[in-house]
CHARMM internal coordinates of N, CA and C (Angstrom, degrees):
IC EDIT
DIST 1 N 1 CA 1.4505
DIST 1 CA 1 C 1.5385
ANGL 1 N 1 CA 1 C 108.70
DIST 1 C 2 N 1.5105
ANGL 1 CA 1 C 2 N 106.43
DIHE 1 N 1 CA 1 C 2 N 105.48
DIST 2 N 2 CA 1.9282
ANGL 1 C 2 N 2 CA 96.77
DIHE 1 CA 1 C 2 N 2 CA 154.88
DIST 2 CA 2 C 1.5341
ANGL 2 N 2 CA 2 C 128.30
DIHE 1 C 2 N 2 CA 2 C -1.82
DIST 2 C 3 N 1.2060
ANGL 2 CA 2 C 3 N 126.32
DIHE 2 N 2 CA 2 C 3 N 123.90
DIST 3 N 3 CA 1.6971
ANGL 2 C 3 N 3 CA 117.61
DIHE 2 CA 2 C 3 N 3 CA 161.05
DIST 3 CA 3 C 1.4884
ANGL 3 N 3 CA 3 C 103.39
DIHE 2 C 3 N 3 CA 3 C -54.75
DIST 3 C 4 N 1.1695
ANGL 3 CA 3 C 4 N 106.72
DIHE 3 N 3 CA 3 C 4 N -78.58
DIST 4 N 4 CA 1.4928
ANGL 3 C 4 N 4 CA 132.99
DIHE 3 CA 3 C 4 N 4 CA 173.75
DIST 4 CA 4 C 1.7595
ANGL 4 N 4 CA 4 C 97.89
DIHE 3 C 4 N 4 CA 4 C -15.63
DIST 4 C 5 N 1.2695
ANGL 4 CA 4 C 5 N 132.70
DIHE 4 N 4 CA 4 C 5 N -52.54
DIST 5 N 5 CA 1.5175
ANGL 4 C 5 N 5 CA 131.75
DIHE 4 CA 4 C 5 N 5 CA -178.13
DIST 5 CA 5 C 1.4167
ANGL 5 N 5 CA 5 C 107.94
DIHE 4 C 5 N 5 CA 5 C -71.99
DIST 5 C 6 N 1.5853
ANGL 5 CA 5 C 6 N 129.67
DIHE 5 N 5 CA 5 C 6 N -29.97
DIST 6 N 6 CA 0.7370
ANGL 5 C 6 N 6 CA 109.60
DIHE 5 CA 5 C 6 N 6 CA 174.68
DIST 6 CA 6 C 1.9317
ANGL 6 N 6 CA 6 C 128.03
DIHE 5 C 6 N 6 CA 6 C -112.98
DIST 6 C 7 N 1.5702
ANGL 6 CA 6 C 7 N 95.54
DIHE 6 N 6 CA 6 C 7 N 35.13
DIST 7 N 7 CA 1.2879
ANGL 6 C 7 N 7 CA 119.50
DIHE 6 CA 6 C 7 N 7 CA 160.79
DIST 7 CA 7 C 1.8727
ANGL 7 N 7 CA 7 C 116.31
DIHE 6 C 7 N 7 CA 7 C 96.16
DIST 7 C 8 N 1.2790
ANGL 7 CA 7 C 8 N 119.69
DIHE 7 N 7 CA 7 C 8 N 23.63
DIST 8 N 8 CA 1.3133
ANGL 7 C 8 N 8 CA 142.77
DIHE 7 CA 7 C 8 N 8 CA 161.34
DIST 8 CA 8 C 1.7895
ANGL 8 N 8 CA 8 C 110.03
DIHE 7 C 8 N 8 CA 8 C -59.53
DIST 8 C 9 N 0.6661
ANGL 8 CA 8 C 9 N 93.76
DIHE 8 N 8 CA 8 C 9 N 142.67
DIST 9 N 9 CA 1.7988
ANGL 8 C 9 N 9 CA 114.65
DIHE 8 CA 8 C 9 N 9 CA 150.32
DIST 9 CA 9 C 1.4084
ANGL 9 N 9 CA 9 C 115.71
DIHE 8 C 9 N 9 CA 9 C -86.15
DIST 9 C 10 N 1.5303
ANGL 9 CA 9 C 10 N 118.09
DIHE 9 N 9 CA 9 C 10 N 129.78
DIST 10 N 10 CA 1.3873
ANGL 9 C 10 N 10 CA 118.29
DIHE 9 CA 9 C 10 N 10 CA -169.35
DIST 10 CA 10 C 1.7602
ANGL 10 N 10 CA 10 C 100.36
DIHE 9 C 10 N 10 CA 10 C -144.17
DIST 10 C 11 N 1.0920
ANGL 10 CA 10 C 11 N 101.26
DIHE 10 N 10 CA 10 C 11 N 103.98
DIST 11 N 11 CA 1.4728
ANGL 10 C 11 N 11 CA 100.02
DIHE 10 CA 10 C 11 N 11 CA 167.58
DIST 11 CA 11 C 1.8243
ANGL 11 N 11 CA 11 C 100.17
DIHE 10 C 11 N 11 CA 11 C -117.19
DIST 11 C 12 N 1.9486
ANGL 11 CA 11 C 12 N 94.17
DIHE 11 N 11 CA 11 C 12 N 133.39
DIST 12 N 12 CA 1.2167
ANGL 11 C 12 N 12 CA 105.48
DIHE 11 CA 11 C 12 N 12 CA -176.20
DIST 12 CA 12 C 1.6469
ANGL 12 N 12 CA 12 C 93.12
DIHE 11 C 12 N 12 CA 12 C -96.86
DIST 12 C 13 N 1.4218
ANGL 12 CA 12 C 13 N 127.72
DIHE 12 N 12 CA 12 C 13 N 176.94
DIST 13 N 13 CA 1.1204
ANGL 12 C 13 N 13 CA 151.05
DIHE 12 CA 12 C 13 N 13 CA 154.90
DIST 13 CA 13 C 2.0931
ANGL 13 N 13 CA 13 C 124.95
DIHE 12 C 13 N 13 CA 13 C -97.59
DIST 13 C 14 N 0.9156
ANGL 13 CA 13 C 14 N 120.48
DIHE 13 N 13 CA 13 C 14 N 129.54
DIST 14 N 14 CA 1.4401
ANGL 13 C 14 N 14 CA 138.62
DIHE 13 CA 13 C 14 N 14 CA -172.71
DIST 14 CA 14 C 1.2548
ANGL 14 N 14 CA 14 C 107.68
DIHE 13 C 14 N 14 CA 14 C -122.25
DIST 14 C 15 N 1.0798
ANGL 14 CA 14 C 15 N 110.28
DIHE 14 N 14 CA 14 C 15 N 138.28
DIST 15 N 15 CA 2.0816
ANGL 14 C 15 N 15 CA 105.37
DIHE 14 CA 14 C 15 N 15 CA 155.34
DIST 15 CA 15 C 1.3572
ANGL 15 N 15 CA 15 C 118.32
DIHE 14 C 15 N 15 CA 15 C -127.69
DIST 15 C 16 N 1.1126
ANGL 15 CA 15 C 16 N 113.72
DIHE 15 N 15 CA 15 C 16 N 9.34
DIST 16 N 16 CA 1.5155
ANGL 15 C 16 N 16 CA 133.03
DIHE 15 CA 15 C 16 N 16 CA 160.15
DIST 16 CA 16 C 1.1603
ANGL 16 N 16 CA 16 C 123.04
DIHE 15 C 16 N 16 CA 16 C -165.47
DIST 16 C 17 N 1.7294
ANGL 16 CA 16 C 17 N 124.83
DIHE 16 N 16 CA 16 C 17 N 96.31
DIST 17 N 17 CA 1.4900
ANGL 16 C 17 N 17 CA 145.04
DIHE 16 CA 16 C 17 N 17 CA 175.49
DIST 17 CA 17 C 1.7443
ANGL 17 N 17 CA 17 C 97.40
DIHE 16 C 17 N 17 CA 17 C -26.64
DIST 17 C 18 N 1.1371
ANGL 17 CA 17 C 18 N 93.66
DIHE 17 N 17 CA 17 C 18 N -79.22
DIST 18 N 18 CA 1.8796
ANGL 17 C 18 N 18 CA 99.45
DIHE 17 CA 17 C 18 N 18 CA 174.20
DIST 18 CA 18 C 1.3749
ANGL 18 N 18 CA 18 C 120.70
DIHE 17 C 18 N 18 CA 18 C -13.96
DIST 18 C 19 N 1.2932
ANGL 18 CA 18 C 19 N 126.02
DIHE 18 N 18 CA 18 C 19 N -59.81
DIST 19 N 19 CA 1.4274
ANGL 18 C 19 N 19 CA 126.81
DIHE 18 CA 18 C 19 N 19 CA 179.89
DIST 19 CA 19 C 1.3609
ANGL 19 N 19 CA 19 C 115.16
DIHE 18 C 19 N 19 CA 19 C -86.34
DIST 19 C 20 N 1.4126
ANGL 19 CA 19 C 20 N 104.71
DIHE 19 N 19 CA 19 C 20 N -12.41
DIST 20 N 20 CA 1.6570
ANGL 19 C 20 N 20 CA 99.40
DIHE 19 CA 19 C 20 N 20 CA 175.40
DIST 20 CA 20 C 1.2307
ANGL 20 N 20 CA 20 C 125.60
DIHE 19 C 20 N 20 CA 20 C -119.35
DIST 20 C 21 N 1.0974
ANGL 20 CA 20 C 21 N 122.43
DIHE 20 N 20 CA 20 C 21 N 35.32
DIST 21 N 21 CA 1.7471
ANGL 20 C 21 N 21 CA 146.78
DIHE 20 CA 20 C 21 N 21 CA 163.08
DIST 21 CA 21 C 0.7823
ANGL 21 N 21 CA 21 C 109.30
DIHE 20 C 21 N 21 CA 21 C -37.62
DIST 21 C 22 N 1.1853
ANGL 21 CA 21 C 22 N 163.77
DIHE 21 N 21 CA 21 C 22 N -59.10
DIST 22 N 22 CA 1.6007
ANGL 21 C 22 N 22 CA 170.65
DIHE 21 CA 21 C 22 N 22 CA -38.95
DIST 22 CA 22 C 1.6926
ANGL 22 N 22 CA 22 C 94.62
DIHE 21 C 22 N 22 CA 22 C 174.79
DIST 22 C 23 N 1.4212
ANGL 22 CA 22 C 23 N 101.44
DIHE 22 N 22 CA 22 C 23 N -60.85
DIST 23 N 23 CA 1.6752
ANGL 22 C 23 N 23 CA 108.70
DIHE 22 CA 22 C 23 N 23 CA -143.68
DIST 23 CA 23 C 1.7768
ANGL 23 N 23 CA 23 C 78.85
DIHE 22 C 23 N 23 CA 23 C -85.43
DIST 23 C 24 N 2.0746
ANGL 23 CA 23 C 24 N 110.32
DIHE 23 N 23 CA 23 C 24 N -45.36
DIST 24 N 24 CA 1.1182
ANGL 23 C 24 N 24 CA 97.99
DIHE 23 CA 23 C 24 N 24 CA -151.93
DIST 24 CA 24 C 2.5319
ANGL 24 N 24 CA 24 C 111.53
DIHE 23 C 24 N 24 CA 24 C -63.38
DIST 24 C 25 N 0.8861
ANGL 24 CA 24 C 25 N 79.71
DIHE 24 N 24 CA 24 C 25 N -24.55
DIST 25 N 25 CA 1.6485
ANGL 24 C 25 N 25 CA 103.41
DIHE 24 CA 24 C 25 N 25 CA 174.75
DIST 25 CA 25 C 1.4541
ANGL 25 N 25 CA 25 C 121.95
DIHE 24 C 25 N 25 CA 25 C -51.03
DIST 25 C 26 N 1.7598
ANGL 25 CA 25 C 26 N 102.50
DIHE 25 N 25 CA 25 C 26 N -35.94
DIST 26 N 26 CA 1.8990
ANGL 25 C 26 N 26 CA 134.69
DIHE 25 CA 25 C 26 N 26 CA -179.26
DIST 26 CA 26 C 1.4672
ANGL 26 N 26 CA 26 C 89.24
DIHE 25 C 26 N 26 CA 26 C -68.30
DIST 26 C 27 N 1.5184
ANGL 26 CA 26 C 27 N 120.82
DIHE 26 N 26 CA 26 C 27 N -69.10
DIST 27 N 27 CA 1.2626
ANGL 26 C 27 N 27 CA 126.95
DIHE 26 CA 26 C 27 N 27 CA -163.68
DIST 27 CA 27 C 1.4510
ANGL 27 N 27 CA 27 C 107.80
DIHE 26 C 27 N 27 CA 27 C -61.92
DIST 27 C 28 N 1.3266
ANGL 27 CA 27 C 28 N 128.03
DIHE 27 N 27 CA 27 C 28 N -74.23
DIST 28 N 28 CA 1.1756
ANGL 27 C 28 N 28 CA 150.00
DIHE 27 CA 27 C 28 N 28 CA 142.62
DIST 28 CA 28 C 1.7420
ANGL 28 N 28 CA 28 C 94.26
DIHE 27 C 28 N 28 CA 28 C 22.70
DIST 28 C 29 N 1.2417
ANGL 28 CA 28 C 29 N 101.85
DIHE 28 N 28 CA 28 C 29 N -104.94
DIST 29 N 29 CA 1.5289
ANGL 28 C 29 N 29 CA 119.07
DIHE 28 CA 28 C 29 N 29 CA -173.97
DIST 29 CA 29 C 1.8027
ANGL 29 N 29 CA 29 C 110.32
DIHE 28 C 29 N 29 CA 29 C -33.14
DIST 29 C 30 N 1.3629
ANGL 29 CA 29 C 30 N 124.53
DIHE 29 N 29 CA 29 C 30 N -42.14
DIST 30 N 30 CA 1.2407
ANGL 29 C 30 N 30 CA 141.94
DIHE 29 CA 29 C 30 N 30 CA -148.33
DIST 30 CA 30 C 1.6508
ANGL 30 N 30 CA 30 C 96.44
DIHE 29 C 30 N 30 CA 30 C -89.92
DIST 30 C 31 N 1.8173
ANGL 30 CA 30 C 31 N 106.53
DIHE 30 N 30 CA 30 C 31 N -18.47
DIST 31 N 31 CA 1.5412
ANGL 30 C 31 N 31 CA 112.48
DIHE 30 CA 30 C 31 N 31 CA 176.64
DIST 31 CA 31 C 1.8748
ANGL 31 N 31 CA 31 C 104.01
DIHE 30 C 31 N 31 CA 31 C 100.81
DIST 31 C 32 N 0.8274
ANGL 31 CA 31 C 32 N 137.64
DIHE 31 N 31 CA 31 C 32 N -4.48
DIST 32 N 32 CA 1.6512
ANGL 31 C 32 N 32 CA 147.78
DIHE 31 CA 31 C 32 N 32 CA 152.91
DIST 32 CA 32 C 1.2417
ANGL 32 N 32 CA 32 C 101.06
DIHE 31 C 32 N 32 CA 32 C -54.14
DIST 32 C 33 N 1.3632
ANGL 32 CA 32 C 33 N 105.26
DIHE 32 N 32 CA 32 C 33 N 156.57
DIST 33 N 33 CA 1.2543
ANGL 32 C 33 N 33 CA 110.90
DIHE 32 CA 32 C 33 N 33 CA -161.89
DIST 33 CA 33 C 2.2812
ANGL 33 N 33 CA 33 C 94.69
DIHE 32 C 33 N 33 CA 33 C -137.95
DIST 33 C 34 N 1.3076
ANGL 33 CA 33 C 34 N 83.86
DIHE 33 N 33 CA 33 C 34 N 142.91
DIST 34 N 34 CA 1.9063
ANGL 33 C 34 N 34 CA 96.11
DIHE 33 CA 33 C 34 N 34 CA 179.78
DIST 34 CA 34 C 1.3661
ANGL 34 N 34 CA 34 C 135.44
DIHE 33 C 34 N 34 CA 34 C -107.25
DIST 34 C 35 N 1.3405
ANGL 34 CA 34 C 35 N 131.99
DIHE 34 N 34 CA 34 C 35 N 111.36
DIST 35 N 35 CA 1.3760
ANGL 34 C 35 N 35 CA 116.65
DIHE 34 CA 34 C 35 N 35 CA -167.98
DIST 35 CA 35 C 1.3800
ANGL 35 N 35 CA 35 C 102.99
DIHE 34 C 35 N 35 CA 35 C -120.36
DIST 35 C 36 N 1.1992
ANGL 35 CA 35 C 36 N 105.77
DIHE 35 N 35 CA 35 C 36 N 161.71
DIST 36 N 36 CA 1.7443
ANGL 35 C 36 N 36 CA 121.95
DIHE 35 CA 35 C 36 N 36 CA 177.88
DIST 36 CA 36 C 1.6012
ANGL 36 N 36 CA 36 C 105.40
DIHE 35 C 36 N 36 CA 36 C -86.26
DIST 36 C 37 N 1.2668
ANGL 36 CA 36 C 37 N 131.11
DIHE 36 N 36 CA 36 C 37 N 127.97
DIST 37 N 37 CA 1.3263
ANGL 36 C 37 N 37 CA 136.47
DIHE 36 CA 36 C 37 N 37 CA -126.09
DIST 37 CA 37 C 1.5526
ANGL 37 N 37 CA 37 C 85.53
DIHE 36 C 37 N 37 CA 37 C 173.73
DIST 37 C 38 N 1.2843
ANGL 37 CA 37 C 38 N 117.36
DIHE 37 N 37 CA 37 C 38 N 104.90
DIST 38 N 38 CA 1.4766
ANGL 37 C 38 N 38 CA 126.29
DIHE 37 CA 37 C 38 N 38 CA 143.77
DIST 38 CA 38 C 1.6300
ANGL 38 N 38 CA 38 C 118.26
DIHE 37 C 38 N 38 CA 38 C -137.33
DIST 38 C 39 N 1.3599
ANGL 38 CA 38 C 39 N 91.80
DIHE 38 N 38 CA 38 C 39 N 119.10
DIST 39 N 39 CA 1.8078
ANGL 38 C 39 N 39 CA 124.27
DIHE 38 CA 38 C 39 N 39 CA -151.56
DIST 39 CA 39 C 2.0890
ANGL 39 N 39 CA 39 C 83.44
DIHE 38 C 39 N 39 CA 39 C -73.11
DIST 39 C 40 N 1.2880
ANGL 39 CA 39 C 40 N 123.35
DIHE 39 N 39 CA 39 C 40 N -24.74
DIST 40 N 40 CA 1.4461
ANGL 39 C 40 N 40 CA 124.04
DIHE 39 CA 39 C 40 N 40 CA -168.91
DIST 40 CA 40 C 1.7823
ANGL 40 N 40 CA 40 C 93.76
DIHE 39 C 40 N 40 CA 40 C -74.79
DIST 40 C 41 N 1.4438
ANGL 40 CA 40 C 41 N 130.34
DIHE 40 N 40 CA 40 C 41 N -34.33
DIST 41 N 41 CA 1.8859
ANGL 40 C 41 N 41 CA 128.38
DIHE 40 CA 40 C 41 N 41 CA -155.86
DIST 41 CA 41 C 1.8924
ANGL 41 N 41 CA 41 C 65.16
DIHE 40 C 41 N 41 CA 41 C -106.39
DIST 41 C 42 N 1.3106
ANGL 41 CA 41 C 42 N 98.23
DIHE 41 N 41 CA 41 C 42 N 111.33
DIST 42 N 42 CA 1.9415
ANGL 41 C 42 N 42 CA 91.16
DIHE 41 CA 41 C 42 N 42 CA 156.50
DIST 42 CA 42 C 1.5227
ANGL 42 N 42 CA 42 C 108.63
DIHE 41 C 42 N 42 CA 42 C -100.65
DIST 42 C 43 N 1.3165
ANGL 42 CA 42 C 43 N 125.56
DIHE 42 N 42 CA 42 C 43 N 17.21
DIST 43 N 43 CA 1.3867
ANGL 42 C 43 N 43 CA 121.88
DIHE 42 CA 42 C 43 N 43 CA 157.45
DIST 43 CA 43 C 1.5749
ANGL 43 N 43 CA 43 C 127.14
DIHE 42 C 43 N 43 CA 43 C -66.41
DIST 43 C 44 N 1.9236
ANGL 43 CA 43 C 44 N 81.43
DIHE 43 N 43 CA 43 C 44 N -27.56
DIST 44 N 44 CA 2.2372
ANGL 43 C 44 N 44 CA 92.86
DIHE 43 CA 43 C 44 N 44 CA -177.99
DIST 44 CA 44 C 1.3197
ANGL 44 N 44 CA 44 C 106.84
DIHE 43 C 44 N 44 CA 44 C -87.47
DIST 44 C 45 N 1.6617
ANGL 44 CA 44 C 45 N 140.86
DIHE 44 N 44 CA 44 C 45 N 6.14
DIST 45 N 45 CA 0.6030
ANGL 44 C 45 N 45 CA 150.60
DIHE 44 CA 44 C 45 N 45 CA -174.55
DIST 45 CA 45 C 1.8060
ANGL 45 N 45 CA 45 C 123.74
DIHE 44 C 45 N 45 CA 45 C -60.32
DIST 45 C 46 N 1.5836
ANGL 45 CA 45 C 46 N 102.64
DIHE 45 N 45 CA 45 C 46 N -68.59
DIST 46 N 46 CA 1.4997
ANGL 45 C 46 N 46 CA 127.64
DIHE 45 CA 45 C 46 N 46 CA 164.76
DIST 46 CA 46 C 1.4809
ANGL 46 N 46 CA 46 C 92.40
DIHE 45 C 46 N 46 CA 46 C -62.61
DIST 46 C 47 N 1.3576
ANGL 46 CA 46 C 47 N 149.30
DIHE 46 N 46 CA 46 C 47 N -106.18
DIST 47 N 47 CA 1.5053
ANGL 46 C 47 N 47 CA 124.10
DIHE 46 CA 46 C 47 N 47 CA -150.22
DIST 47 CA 47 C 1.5350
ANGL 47 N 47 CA 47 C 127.35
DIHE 46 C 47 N 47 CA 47 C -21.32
DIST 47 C 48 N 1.4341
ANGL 47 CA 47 C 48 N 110.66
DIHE 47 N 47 CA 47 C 48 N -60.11
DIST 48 N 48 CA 1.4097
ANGL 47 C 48 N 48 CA 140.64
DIHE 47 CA 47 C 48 N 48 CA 159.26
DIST 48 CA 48 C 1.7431
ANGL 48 N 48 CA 48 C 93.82
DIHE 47 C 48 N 48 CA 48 C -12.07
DIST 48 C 49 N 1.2706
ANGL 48 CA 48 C 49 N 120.03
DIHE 48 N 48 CA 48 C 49 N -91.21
DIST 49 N 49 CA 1.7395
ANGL 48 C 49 N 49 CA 143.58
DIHE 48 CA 48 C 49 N 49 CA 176.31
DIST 49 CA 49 C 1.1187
ANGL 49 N 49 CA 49 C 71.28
DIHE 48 C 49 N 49 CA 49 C -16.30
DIST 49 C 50 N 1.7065
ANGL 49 CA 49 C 50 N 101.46
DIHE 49 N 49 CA 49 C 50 N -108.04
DIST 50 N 50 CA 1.4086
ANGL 49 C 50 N 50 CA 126.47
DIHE 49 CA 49 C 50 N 50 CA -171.18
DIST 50 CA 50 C 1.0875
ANGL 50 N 50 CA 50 C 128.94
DIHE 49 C 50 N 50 CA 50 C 41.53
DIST 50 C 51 N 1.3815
ANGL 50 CA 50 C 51 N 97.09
DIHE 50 N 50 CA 50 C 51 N -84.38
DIST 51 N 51 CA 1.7031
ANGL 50 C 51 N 51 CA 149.45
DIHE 50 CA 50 C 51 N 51 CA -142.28
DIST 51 CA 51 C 1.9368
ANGL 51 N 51 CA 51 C 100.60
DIHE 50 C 51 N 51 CA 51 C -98.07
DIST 51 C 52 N 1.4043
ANGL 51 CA 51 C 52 N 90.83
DIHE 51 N 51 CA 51 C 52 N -29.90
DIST 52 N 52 CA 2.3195
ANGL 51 C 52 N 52 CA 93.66
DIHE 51 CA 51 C 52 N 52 CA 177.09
DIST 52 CA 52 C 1.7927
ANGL 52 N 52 CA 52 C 84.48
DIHE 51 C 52 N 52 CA 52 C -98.37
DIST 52 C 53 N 1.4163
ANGL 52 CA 52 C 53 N 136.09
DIHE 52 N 52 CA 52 C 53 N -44.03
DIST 53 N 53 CA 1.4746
ANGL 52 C 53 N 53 CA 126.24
DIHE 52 CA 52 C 53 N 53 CA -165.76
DIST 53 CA 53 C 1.6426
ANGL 53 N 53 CA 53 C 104.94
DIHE 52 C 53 N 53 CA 53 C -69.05
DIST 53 C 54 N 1.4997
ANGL 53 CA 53 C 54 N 114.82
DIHE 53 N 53 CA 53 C 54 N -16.13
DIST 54 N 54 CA 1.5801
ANGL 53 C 54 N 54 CA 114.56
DIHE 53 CA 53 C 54 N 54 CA 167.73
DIST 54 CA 54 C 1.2517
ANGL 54 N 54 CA 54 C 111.73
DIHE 53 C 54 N 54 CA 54 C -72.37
DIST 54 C 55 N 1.2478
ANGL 54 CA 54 C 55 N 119.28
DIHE 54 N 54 CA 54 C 55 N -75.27
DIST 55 N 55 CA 1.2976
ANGL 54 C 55 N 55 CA 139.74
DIHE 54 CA 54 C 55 N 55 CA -164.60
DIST 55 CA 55 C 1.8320
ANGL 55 N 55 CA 55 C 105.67
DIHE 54 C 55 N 55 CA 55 C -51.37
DIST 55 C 56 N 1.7233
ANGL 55 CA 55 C 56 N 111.73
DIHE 55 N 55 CA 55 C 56 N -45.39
DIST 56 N 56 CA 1.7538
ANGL 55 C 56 N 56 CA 105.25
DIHE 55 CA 55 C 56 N 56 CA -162.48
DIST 56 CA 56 C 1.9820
ANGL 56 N 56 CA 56 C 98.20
DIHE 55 C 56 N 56 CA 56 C -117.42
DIST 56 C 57 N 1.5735
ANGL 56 CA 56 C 57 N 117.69
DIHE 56 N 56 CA 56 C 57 N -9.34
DIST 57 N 57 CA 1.2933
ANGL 56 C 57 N 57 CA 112.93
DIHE 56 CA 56 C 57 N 57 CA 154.06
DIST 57 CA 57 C 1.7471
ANGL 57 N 57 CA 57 C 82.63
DIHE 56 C 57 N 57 CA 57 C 107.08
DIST 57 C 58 N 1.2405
ANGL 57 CA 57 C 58 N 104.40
DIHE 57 N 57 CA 57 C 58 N -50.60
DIST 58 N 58 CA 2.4617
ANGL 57 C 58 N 58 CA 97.23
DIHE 57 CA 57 C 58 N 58 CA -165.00
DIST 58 CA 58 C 1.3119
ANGL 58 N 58 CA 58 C 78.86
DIHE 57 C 58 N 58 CA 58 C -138.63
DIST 58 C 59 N 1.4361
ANGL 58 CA 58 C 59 N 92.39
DIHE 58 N 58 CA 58 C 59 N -178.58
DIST 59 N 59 CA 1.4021
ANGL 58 C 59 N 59 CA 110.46
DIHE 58 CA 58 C 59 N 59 CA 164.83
DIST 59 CA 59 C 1.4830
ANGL 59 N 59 CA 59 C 102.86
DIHE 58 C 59 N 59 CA 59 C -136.60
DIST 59 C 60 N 1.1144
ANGL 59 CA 59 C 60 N 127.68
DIHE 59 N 59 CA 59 C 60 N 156.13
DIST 60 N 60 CA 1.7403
ANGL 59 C 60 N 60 CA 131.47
DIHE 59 CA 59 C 60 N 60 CA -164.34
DIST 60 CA 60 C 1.0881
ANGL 60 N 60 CA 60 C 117.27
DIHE 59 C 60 N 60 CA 60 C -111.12
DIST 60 C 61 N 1.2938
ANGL 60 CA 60 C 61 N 97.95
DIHE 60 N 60 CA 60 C 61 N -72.38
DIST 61 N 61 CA 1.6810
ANGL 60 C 61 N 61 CA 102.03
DIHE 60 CA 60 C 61 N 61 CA 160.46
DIST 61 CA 61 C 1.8452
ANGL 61 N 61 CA 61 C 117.36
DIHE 60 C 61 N 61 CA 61 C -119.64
DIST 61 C 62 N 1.8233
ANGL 61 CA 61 C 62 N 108.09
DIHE 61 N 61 CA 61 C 62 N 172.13
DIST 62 N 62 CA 1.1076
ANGL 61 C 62 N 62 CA 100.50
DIHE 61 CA 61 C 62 N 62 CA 168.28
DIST 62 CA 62 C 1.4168
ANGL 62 N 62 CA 62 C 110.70
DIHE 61 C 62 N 62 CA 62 C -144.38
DIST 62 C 63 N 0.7948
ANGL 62 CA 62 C 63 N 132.99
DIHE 62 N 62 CA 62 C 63 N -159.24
DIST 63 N 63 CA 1.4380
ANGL 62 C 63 N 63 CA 122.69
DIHE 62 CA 62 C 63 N 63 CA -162.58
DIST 63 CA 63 C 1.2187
ANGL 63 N 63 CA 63 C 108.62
DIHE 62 C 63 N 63 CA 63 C -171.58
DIST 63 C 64 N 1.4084
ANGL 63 CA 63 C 64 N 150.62
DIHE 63 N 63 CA 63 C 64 N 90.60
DIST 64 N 64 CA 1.6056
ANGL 63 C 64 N 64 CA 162.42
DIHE 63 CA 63 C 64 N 64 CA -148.70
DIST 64 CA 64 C 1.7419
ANGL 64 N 64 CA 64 C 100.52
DIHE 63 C 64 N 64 CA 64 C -112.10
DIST 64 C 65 N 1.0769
ANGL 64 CA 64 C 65 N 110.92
DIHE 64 N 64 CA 64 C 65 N 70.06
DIST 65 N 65 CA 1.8797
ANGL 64 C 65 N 65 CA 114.40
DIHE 64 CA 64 C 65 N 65 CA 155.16
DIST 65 CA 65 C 1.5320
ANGL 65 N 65 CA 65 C 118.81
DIHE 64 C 65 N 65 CA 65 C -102.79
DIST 65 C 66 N 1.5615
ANGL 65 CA 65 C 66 N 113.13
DIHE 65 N 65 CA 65 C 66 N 64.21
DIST 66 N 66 CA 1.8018
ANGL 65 C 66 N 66 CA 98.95
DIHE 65 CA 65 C 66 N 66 CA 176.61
DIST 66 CA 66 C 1.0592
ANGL 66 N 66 CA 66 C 99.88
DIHE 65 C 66 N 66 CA 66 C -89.94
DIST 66 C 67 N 1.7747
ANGL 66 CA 66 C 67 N 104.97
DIHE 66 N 66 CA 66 C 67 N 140.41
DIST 67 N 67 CA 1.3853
ANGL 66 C 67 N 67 CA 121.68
DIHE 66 CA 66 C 67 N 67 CA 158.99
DIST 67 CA 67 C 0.9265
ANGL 67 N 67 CA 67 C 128.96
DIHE 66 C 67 N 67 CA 67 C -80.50
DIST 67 C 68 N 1.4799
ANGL 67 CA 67 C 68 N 129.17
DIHE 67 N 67 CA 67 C 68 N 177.56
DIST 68 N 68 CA 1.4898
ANGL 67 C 68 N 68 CA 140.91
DIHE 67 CA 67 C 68 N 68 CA 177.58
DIST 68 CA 68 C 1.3344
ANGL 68 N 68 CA 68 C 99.90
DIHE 67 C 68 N 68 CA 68 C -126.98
DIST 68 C 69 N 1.3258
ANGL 68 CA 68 C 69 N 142.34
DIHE 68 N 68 CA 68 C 69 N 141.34
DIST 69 N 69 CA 1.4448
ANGL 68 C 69 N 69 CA 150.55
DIHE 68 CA 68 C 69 N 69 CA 177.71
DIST 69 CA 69 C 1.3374
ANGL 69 N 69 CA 69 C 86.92
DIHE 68 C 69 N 69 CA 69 C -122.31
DIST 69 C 70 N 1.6771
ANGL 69 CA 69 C 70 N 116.40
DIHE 69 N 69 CA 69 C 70 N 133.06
DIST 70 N 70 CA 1.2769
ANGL 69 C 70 N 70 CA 150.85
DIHE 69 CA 69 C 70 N 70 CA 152.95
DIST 70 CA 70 C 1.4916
ANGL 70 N 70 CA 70 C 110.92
DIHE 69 C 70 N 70 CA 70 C -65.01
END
COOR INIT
IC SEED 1 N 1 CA 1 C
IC BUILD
């Protein structure tokens, strides 16, 4: 079952909107929310936090799956 369906906050991570149209649009629609997030600049890192610890107060859980595209 979706988090998101069953009433979570879900912010996914992107590092380029461009290539992730598709997925970002899936989330998007479903009420998830998308940020630009590249784990390689660890300067964008702390705003990123920041910017979800403003807006939702904690964060609860997190969940670390970055890929690599071939």
């Amino acid at each position: 079952m979706s988090l998101l369906r069953v009433g979570h906050t879900v912010y996914g991570t992107v590092h380029d909107r461009t290539k992730a149209a598709d997925a970002i649009s899936k989330i998007e629609a479903e009420g998830g929310k998308c940020v630009v997030l590249d784990i390689n600049e660890l300067g964008s890192i702390p705003p990123v936090i920041d910017d979800i610890l403003t807006k939702e107060g904690q964060i609860d859980v997190l969940v670390n799956n970055a890929g690599l595209g071939l």
